[in-house]
N, C-alpha and C positions, 0 to 999 in steps of 0.2 A: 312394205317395200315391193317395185317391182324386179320381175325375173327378166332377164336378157331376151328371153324371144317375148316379148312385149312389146319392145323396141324396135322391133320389124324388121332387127338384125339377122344378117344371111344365116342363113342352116347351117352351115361350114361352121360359123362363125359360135354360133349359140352352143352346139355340137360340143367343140374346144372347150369351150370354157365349163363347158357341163363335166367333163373329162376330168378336169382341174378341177373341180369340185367347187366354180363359181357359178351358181344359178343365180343370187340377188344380187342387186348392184345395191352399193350403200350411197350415203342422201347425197355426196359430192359426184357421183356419176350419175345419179338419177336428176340429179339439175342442169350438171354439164353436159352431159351428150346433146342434148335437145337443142341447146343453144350451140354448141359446135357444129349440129348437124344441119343447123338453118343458113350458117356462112357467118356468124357474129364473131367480132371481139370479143374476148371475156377474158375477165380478170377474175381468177377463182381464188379465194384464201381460205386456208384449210389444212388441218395440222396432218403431220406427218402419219401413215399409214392407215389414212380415210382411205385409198385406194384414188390416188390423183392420175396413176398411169395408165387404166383403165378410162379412165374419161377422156381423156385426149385421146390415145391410142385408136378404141373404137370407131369413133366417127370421123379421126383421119385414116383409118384403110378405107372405111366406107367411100373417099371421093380420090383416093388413089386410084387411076386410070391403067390396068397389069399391063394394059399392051403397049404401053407409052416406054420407051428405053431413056428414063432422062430423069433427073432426081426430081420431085415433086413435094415433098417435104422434108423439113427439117429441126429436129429436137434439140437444142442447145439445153447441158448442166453445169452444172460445178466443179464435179467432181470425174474422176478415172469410173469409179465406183457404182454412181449412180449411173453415169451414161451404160456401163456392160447390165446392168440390172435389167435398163430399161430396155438394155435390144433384144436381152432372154426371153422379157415378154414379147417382144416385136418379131422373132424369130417362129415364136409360136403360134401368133397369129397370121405370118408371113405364109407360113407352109399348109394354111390353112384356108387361105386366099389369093395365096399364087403371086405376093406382093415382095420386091428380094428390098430387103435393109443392111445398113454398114454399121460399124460404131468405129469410132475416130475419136485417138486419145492419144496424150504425150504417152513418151515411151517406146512406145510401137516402132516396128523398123517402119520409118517414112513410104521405103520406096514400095512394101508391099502392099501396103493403103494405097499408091500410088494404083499400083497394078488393080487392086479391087476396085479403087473407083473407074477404072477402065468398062467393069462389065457394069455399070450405069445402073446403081441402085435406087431404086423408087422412093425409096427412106433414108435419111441420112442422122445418125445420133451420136452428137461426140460435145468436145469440149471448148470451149472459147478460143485457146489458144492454138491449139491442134488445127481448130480447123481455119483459122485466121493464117495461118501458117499454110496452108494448102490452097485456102483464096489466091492469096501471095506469088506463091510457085505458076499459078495457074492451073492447079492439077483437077481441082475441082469446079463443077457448072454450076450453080444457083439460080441462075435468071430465071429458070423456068418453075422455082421453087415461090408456092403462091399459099403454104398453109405452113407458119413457122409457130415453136412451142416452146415456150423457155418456162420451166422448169426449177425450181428454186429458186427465185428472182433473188429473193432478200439473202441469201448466201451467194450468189452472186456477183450481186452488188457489193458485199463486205469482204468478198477474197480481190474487189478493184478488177470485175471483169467490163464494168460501165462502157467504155469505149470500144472494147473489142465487141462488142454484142452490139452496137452502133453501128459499127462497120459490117457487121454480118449482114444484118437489117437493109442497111443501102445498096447492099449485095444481091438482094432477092427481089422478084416482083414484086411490081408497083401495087401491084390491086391482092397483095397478101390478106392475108388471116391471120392475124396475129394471138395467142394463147398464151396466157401468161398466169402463172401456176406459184403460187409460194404461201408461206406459213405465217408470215407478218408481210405488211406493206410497211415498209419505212418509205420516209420522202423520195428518196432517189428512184424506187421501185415505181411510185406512183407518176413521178416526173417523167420516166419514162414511157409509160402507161399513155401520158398527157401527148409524150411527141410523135406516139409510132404507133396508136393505135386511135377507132375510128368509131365512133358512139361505143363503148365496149360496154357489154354488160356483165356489172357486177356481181358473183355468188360465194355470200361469205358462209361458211358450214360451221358454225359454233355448239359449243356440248354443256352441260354444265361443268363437265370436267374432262378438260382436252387428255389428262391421260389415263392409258388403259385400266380397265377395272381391276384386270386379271394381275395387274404388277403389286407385288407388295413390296411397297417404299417405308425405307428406315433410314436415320440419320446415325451415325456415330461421330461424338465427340473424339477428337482425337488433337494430338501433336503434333508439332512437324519430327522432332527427334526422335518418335514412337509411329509414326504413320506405317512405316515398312513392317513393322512388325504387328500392330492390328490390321495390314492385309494381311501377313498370314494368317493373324489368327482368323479372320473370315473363311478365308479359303478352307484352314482345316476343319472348321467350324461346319459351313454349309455343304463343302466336298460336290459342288459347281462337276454338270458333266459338262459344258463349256463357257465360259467366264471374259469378259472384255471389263477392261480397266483402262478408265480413260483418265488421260493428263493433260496440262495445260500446255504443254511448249516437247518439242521435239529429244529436247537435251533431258526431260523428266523422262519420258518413253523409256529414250535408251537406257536409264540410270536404273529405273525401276525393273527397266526388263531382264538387266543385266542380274542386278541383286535376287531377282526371284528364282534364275538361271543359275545361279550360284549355291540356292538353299535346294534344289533338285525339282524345281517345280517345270513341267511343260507347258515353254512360254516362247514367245515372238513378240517382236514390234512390226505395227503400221504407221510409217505416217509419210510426209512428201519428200522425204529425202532420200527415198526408194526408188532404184527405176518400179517401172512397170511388172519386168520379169516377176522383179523379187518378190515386187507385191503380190501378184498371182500367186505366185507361190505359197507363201504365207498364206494366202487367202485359202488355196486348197489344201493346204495343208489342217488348217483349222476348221474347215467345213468337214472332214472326215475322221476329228478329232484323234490327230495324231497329234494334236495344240489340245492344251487345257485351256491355259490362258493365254488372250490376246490385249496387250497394251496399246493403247491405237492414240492420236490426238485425235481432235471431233470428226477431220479428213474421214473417219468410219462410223460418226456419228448417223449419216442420209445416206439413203440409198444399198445399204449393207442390208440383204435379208438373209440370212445366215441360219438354216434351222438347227434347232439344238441349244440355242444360246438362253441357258439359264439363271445365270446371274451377269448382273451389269453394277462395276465400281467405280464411283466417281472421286477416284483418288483425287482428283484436286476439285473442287466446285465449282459448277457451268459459269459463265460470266452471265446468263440470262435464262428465263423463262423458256425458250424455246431451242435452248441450244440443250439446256435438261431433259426436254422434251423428247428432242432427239436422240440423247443420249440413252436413256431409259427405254425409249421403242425397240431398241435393241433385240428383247426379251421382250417374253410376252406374247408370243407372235400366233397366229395359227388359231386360235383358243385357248393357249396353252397358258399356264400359268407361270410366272418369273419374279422375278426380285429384283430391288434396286439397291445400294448401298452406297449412301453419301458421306463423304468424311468431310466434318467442318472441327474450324478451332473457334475458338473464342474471337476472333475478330473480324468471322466471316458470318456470322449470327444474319446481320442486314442482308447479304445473300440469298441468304437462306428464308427468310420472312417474302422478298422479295420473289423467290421460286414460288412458296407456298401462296403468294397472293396471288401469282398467275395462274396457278394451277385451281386456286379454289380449295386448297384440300390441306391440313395440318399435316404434316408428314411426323410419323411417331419415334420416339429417342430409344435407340435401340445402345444397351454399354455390349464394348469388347469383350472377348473373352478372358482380357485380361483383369480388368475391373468386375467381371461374373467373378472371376475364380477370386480376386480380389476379396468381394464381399462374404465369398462363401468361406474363406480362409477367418475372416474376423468373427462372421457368424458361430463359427466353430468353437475358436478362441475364446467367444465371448461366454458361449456356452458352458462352457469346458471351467473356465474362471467359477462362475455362478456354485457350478459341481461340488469344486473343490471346498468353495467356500462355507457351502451347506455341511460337506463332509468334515471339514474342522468343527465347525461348531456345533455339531452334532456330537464330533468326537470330546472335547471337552464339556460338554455341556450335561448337568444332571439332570434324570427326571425327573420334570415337574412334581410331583405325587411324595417320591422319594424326598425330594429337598425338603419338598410341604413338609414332611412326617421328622425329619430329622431337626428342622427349625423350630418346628411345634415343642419335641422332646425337648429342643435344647433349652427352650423359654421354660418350657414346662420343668425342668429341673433347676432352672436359676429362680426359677420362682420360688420352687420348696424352699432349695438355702435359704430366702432373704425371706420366708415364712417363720421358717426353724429360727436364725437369727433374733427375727423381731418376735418371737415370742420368747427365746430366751431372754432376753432386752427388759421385756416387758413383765419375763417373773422375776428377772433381776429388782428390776422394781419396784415392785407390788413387796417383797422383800423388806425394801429399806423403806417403804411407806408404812409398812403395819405398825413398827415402834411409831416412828412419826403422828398417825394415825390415834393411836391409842392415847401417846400423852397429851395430842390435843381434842382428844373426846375426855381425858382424865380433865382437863384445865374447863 
């Protein structure tokens, strides 16, 4: 691999990131930079936590202009989540090249975004709607924005941001840059690809096995009318110093968070039925583990890097390969070692095959602890039966040796009688034969 300053990347810049304790760039920023930094399209595909914010980031401060007062790029996500992720990093490289960036997301009180885009940020990273909603107003400039980055394409595309990211696009310079960043191309992604960008060159980053080495993935069979109850037993089982459990739908979040709430466990929900506040909240709240667990829909599956997060529960199973993906990157992070825990029933089996073909890898059947204690209850039982059984018939039963000697005696004395017997029989006889005898030796 190569190191950052091989790159010919500023001192400032190399410096930072040495700081952070990044000196190698992994193989999706060591493809991308090089083509970002020539002025190309690219369409890069590439799973979650290859380090995709690093690619693009780098080589657009590189042709941010500091002395220029007027927005010059712009990051379009998905999520609230990913877009503040992304300007954490943008912040540090900002102050290290003298480059100011915003981040723009529902929630937010409008009119203070309002005032911030006043002191004319160089970078701009927010959300479909937030900032379509500011186009709108007129609060925000764009025309002079000529290097755009979108960022999750294929979540995107599936949360229905298609048109609004259209309109973003028709909003910016002519002679843009266009960057587009995701984990799958689906058709929509690529259609796009086809209408708004310009010979792009393609860099796809494949592994033999797209998830981390360091996660140990298990599956538990389970119920629906037992599911609440093999999380806890997980929870008290692995005793998680910080734990996300993800659901399918808003209304389970609550449902689950509530009941775990209930049994004394520290827990929270994430998902988009939260302002912004609340979510922050939550979010710090959990990042300084005054949260043990956090219930999230996948809304916290991207862009969440949360350090500490050691176990991830997929209380309901992903609808797809790469929403798994996501969800399990959770954990694991840093070098650090993590765990995954999938709850499937019996008619989610196809899922589950389906995860496993994506992923390349068997994932292995871990029982609850209720079925452990289960078996060790019967084991016991069984045991215990066996014991007893030995011990009756041990208690009635004679020894061998002894019986031998007592059955022998017993033949041996029924023999004498029927000896004694048949010879008295036999002098009886010899008796009434001697006359017999005699008078026919006399004739």
């Amino acid at each position: 691999m190569r190191t950052f300053s091989e790159f010919g990347l500023a001192p400032s810049i190399v410096e930072t990131l040495r700081l952070h304790g990044i000196r190698e760039a992994t193989p999706v920023q060591e493809r991308a930079i090089p083509e970002v930094r020539a002025g190309r399209d690219v369409i890069v595909q590439a799973q979650t936590g290859t380090g995709k914010t690093l690619a693009f980031l780098l080589p657009v401060f590189e042709k941010i202009k500091a002395q220029a007062e007027t927005a010059q790029a712009l990051v379009v996500t998905p999520t609230r989540e990913l877009a503040i992720q992304i300007a954490k990093v943008a912040g540090i490289l900002g102050e290290a090249s003298g480059i100011s960036s915003l981040v723009i997301y529902g929630g937010q009180d409008i009119e203070r975004q309002k005032q911030r885009l006043r002191r004319h940020p160089q970078l701009i990273i927010g959300t479909p709607g937030r900032l379509l909603d500011h186009l709108r107003r007129g609060t925000i400039e764009l025309k002079n924005v000529n290097k755009v980055v979108l960022d999750e394409a294929d979540e995107m595309m599936k949360l229905g941001f298609l048109e609004d990211v259209e309109l973003l696009l028709q909003a910016v310079a002519s002679d843009r840059q266009f960057m587009l960043f995701s984990a799958t191309m689906p058709d929509r992604v690529r259609g796009l690809a086809k209408a708004y960008m310009h010979a792009p060159e393609e860099i796809i980053i494949k592994s033999d096995t797209v998830t981390l080495e360091n996660i140990h993935q298990e599956i538990v069979d389970t119920r629906e009318e037992t599911k609440l109850d093999t999380l806890c037993e997980a929870i008290n089982k692995y005793q998680p110093y910080l734990a996300m459990v993800f659901c399918a739908t808003k209304q389970r979040v609550h449902q689950v968070t509530m009941e775990l709430a209930a049994r004394g466990y520290l827990v929270d929900e994430l998902h988009g039925d939260l302002t912004q506040v609340q979510r922050a909240l939550v979010l710090k709240r959990f990042r300084t583990a005054k949260l043990q667990i956090l219930v999230a829909t996948d809304i916290a599956a991207r862009g969440l890097d949360i350090e500490g997060v050691t176990h991830v529960v997929n209380y309901d199973i992903p609808r797809t390969t790469e929403d798994y993906i996501h969800r399990i990157g959770r954990t694991g992070r840093a070098g650090k070692d993590g765990m995954a825990i999938t709850f499937v029933n019996a008619r989610e089996y196809t899922k589950l095959r389906s995860i496993e073909a994506g992923i390349k890898e068997r994932i292995q059947k871990a029982h609850s602890e209720r079925h452990r204690k289960h078996a060790e209850k019967q084991a016991v039982m069984k045991a215990k039966a066996i014991e007893e059984r030995h011990e009756k018939n041990a208690k009635h039963a004679k020894p061998l040796s002894k019986y031998a000697n007592r059955k022998g005696a017993k033949h041996k004395g029924r023999n004498d009688r029927s000896r004694r017997k048949f010879v008295q029989q036999r002098k009886a006889a010899n008796k009434s034969n001697v006359g017999h005898r005699s008078k026919l030796g006399r004739k």
